[in-house]
PDB file with one MODEL, atoms N, CA, C and O in Angstrom:
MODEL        1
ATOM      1  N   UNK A   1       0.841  -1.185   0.000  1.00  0.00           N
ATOM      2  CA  UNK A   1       0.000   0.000   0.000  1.00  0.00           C
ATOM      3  C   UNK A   1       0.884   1.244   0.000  1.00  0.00           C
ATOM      4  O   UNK A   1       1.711   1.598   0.841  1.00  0.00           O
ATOM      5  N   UNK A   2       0.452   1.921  -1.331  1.00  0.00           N
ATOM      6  CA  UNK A   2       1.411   3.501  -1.104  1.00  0.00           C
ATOM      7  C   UNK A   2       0.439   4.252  -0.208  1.00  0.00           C
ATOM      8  O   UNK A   2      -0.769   4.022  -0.263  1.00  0.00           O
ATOM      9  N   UNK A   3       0.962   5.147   0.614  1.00  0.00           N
ATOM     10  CA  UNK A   3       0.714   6.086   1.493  1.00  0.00           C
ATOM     11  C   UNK A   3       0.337   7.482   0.549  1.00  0.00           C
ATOM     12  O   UNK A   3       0.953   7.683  -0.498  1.00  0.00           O
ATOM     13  N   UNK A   4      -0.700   8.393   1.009  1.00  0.00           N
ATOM     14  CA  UNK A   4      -0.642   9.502   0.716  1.00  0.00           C
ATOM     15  C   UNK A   4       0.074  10.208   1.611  1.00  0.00           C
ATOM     16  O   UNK A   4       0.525   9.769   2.669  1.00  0.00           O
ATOM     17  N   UNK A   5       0.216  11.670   1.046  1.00  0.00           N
ATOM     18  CA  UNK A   5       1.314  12.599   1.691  1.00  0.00           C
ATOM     19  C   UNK A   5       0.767  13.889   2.346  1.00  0.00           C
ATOM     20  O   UNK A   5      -0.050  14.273   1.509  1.00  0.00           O
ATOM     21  N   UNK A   6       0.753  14.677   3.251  1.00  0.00           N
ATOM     22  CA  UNK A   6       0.540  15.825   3.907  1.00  0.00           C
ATOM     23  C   UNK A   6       0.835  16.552   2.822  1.00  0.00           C
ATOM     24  O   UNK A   6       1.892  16.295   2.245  1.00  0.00           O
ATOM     25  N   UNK A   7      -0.218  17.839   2.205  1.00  0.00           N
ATOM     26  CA  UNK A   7       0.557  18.489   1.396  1.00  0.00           C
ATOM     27  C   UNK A   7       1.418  19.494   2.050  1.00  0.00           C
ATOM     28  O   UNK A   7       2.465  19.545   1.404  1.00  0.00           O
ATOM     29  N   UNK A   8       1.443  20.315   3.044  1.00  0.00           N
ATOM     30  CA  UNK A   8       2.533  20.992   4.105  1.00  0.00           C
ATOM     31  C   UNK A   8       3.603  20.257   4.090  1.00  0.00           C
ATOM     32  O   UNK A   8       4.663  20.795   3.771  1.00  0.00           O
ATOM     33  N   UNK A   9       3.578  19.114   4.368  1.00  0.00           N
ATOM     34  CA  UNK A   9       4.932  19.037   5.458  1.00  0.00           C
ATOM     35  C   UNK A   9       5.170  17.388   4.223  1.00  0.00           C
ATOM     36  O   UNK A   9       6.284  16.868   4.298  1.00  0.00           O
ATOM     37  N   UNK A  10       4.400  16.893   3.477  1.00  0.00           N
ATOM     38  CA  UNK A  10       5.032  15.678   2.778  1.00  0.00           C
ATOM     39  C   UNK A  10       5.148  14.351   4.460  1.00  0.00           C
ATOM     40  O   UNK A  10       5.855  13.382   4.181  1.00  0.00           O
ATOM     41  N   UNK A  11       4.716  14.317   5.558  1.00  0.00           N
ATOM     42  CA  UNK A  11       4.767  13.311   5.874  1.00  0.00           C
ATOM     43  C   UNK A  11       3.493  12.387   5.901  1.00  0.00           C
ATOM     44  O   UNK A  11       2.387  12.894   6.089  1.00  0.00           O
ATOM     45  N   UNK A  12       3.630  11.161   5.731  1.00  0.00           N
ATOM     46  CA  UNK A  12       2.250  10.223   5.841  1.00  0.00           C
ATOM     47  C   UNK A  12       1.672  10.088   6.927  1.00  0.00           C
ATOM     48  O   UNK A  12       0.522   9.662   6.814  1.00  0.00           O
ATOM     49  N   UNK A  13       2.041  10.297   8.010  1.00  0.00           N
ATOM     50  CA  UNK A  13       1.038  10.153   9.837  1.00  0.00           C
ATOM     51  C   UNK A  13       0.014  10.654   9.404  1.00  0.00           C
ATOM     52  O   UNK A  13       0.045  11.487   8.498  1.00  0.00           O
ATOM     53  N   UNK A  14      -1.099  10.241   9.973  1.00  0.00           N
ATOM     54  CA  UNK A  14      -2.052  11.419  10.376  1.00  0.00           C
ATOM     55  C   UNK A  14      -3.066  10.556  11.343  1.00  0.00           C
ATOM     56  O   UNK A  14      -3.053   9.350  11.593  1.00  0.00           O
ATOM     57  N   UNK A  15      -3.808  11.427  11.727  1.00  0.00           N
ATOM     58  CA  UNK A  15      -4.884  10.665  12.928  1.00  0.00           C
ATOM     59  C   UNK A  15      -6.062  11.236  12.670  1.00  0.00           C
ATOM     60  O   UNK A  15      -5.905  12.310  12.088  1.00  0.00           O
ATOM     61  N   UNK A  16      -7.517  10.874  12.925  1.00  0.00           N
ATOM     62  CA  UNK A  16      -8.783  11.582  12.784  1.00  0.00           C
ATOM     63  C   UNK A  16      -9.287  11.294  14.262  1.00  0.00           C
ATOM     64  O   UNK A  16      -8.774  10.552  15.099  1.00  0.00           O
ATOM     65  N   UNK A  17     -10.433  12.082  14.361  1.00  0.00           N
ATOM     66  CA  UNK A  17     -10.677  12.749  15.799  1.00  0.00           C
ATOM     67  C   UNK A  17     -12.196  11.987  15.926  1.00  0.00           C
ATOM     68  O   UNK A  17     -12.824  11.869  14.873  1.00  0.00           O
ATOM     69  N   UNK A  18     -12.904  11.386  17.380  1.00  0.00           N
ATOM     70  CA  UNK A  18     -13.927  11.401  17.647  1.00  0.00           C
ATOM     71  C   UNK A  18     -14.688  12.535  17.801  1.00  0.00           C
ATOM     72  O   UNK A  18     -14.202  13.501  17.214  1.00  0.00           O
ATOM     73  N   UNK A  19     -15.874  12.786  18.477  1.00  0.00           N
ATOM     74  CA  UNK A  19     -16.449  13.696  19.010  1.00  0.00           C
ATOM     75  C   UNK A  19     -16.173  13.958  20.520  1.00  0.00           C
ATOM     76  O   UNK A  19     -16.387  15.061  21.022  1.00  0.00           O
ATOM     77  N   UNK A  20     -15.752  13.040  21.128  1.00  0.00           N
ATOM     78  CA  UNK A  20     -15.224  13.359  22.465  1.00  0.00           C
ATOM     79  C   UNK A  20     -13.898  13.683  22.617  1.00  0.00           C
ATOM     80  O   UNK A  20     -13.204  13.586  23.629  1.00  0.00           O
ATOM     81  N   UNK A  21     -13.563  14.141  21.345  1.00  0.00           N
ATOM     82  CA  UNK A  21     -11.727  14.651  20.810  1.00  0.00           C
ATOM     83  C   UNK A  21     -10.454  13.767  21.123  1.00  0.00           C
ATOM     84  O   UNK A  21      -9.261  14.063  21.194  1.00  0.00           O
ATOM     85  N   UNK A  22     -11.259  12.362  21.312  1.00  0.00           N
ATOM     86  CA  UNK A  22      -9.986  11.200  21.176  1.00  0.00           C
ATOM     87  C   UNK A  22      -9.612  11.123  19.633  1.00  0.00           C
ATOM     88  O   UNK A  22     -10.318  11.220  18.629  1.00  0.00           O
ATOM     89  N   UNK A  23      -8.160  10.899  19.816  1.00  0.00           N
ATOM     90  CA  UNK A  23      -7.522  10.689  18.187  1.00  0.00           C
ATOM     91  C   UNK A  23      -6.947   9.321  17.990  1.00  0.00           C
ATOM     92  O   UNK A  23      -6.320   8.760  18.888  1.00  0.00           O
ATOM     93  N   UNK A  24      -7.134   8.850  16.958  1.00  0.00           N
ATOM     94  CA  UNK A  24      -6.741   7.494  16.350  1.00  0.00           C
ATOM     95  C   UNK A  24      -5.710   7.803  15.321  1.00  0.00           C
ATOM     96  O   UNK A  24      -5.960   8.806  14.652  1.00  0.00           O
ATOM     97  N   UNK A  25      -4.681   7.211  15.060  1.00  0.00           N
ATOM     98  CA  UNK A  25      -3.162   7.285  14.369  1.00  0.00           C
ATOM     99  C   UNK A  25      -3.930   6.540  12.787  1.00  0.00           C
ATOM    100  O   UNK A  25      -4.351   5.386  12.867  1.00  0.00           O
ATOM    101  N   UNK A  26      -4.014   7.094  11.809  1.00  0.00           N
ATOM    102  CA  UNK A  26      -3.977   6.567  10.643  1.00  0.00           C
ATOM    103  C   UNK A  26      -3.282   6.774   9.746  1.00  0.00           C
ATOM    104  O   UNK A  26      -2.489   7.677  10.013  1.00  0.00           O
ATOM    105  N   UNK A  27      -3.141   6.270   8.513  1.00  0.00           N
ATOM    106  CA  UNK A  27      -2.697   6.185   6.667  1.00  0.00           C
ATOM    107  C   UNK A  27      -3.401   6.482   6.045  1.00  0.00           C
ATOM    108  O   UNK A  27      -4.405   5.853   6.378  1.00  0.00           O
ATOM    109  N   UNK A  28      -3.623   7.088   5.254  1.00  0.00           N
ATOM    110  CA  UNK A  28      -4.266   6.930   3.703  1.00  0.00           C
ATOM    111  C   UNK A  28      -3.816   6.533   2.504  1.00  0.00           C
ATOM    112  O   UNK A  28      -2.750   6.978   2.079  1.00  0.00           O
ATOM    113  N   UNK A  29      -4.479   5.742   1.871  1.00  0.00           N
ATOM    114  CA  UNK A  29      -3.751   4.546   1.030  1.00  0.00           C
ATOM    115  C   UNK A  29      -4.346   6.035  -0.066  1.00  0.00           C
ATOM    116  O   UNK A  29      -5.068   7.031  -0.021  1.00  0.00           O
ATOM    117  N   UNK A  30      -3.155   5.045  -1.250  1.00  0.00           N
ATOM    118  CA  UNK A  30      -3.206   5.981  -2.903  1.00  0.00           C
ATOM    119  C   UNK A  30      -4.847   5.541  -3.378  1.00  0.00           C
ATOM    120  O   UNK A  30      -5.353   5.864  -4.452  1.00  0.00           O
ATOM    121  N   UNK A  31      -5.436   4.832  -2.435  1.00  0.00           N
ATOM    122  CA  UNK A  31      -7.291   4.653  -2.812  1.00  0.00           C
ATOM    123  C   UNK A  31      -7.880   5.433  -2.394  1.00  0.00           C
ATOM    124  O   UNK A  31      -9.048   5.422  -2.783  1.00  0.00           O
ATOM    125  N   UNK A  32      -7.549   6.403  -1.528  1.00  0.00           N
ATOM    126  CA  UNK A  32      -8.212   7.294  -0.518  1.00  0.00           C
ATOM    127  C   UNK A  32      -8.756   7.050   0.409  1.00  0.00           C
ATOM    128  O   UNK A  32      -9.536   7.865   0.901  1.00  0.00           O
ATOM    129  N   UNK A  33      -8.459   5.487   1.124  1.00  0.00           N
ATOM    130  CA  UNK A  33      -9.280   4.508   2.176  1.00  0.00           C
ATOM    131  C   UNK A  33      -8.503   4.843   3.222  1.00  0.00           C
ATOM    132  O   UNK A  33      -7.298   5.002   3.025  1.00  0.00           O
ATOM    133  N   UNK A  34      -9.047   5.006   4.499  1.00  0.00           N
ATOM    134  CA  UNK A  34      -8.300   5.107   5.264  1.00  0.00           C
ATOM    135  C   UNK A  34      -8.018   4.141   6.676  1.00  0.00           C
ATOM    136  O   UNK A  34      -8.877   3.831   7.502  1.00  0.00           O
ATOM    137  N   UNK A  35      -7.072   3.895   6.691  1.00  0.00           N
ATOM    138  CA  UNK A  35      -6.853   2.502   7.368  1.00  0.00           C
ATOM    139  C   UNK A  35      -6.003   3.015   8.521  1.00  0.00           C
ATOM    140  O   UNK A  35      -5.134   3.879   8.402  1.00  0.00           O
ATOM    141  N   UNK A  36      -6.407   2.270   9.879  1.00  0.00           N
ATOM    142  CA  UNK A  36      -6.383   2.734  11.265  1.00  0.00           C
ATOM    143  C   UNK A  36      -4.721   1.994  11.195  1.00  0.00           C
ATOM    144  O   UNK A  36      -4.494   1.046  10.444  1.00  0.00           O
ATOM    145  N   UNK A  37      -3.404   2.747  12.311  1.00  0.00           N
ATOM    146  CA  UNK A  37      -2.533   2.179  11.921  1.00  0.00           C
ATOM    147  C   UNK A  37      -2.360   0.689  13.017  1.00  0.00           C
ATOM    148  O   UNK A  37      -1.673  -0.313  12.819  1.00  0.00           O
ATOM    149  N   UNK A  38      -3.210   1.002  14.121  1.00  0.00           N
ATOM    150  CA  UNK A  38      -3.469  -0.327  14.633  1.00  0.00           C
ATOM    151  C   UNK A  38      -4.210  -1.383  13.886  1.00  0.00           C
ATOM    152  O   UNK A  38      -5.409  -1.113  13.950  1.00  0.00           O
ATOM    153  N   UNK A  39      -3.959  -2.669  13.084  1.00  0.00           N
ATOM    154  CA  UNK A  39      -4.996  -3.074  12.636  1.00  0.00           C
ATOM    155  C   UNK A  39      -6.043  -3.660  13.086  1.00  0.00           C
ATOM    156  O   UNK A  39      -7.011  -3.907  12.366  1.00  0.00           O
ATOM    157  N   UNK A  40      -5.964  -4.037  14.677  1.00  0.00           N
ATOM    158  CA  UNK A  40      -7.066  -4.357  15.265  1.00  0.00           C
ATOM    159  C   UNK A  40      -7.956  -3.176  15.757  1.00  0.00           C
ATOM    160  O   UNK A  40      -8.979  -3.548  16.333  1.00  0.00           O
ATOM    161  N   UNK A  41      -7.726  -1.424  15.617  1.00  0.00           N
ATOM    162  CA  UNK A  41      -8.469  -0.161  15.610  1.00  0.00           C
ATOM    163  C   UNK A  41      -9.838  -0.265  15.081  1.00  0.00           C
ATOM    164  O   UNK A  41     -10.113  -0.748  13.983  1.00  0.00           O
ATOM    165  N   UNK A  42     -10.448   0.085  15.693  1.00  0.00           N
ATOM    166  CA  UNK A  42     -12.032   0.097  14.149  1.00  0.00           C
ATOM    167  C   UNK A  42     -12.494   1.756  14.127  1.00  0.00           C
ATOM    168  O   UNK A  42     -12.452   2.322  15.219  1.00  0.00           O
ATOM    169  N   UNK A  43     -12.847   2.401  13.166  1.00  0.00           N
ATOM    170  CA  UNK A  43     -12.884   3.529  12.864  1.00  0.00           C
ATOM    171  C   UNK A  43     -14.057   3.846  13.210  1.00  0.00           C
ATOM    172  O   UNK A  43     -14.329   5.010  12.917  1.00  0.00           O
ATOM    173  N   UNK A  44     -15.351   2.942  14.018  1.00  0.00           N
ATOM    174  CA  UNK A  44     -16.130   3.107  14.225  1.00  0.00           C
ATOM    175  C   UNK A  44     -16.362   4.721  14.855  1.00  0.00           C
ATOM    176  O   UNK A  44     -15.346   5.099  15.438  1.00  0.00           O
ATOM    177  N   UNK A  45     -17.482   5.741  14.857  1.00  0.00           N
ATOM    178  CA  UNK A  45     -17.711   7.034  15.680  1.00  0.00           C
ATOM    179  C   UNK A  45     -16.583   7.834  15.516  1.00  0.00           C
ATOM    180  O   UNK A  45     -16.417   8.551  16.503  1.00  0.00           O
ATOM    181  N   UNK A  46     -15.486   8.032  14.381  1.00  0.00           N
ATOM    182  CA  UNK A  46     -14.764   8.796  14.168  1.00  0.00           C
ATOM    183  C   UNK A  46     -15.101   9.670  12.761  1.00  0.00           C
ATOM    184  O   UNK A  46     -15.933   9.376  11.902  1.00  0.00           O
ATOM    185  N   UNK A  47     -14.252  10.765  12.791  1.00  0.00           N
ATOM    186  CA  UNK A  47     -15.087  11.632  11.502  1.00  0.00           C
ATOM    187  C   UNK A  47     -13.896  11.843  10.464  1.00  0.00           C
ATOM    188  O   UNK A  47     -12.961  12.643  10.438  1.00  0.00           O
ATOM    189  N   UNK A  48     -14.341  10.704   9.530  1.00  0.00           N
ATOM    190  CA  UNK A  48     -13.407  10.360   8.667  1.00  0.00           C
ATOM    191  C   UNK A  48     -13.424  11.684   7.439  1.00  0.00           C
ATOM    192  O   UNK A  48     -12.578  11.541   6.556  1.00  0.00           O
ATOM    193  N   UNK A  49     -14.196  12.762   7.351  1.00  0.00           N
ATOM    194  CA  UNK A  49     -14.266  13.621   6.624  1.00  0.00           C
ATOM    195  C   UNK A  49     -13.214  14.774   6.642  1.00  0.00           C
ATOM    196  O   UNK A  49     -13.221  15.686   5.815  1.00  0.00           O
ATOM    197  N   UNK A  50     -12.368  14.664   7.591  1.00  0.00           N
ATOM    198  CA  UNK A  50     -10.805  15.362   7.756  1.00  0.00           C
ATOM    199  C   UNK A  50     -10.283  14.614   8.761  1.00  0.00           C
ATOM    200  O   UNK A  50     -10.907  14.115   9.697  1.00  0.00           O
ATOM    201  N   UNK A  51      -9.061  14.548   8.530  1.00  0.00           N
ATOM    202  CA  UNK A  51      -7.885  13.676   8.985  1.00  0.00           C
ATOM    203  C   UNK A  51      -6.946  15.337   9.439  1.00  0.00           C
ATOM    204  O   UNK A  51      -6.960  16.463   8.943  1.00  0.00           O
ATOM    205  N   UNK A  52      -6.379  14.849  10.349  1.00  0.00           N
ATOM    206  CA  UNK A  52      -4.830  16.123  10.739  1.00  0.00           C
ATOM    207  C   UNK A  52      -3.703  15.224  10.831  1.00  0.00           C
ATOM    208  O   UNK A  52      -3.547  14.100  11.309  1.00  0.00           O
ATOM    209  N   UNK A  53      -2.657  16.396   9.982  1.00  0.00           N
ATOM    210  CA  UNK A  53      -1.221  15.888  10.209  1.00  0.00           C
ATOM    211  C   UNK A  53      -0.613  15.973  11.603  1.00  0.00           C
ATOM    212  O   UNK A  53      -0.664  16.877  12.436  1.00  0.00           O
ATOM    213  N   UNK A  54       0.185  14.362  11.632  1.00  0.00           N
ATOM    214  CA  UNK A  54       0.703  14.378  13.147  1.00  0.00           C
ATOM    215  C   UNK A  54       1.882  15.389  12.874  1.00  0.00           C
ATOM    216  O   UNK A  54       2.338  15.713  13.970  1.00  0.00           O
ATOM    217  N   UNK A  55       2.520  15.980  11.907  1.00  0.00           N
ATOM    218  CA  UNK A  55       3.819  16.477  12.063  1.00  0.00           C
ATOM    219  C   UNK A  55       3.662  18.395  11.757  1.00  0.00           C
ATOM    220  O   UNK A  55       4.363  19.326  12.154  1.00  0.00           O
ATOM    221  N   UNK A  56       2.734  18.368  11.107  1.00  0.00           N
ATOM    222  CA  UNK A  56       2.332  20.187  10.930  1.00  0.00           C
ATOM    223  C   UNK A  56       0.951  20.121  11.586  1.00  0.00           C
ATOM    224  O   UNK A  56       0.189  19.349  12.168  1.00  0.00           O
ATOM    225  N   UNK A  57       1.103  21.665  11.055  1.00  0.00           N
ATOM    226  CA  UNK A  57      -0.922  21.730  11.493  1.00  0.00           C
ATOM    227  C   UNK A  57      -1.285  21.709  10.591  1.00  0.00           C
ATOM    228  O   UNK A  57      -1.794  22.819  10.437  1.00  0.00           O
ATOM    229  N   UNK A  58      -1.441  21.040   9.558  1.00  0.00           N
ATOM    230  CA  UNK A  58      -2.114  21.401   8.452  1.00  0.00           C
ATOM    231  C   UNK A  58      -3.525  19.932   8.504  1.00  0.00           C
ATOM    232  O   UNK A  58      -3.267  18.733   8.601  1.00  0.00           O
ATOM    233  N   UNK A  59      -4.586  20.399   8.429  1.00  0.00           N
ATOM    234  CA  UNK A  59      -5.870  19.602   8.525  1.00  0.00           C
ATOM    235  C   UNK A  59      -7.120  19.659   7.641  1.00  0.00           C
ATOM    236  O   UNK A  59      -7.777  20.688   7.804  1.00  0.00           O
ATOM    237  N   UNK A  60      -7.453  19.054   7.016  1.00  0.00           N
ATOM    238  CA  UNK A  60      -8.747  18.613   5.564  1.00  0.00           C
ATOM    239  C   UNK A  60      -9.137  17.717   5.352  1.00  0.00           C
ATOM    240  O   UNK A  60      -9.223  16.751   6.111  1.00  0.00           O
ATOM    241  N   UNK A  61      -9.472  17.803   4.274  1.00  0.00           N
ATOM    242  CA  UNK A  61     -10.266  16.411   3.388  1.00  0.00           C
ATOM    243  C   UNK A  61      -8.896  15.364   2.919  1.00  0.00           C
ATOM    244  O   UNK A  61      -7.856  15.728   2.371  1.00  0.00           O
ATOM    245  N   UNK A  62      -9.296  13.951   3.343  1.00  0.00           N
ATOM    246  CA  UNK A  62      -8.376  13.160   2.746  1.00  0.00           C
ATOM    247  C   UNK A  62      -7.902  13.672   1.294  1.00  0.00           C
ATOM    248  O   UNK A  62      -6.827  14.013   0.800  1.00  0.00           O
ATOM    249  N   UNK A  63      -9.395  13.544   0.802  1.00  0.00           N
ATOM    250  CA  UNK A  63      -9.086  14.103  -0.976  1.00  0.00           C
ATOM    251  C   UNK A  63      -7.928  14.947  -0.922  1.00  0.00           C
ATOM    252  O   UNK A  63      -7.339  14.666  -1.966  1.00  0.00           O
ATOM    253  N   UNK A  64      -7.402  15.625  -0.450  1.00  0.00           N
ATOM    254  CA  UNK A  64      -6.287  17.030  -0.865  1.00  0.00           C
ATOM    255  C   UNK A  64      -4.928  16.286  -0.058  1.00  0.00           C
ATOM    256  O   UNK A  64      -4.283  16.764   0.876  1.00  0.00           O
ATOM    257  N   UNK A  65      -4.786  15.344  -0.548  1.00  0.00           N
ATOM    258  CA  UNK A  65      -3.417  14.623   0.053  1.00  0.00           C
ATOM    259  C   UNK A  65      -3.117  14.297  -1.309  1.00  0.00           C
ATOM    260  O   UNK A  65      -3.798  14.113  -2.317  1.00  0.00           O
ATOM    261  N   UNK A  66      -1.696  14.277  -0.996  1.00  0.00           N
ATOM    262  CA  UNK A  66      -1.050  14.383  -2.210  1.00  0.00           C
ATOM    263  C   UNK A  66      -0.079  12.789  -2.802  1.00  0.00           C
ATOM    264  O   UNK A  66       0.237  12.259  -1.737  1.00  0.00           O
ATOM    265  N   UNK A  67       0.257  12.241  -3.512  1.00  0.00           N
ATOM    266  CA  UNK A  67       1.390  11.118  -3.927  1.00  0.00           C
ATOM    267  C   UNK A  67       2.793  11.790  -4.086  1.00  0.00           C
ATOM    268  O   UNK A  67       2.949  12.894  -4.607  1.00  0.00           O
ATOM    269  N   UNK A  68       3.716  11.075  -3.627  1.00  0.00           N
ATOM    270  CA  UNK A  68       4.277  11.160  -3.874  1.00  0.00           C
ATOM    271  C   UNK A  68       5.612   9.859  -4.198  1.00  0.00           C
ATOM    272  O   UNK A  68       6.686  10.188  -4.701  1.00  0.00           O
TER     273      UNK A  68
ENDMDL
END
């Protein structure tokens, strides 16, 4: 699986947020799927509609991640 990229900062981390502002560590594959980096994680009640970079602040739509 290729990784997408932060467009800021070019690193692949990122995590998405519950509503009770717990964060889960994920990837985004070059499919735009996003896969928890624990694989026993379930993405259940998280808001997969923006993801944040663990290494900048930069935060959006999976869509605007970049290949590299």
């Amino acid at each position: 699986m290729r990784k997408m990229l932060c467009p800021q900062c070019k690193v692949g981390a990122f995590f998405v947020m519950n509503e009770r502002g717990e964060r889960l560590p994920v990837y985004v594959s070059d499919k735009g799927e996003i896969v928890p980096k624990d694989a026993t994680a379930s993405l259940e009640g998280y808001d997969l509609s923006e993801v944040y970079c663990f290494s900048c602040s930069w935060h959006g739509s999976p869509k605007r991640l970049v290949r590299f």
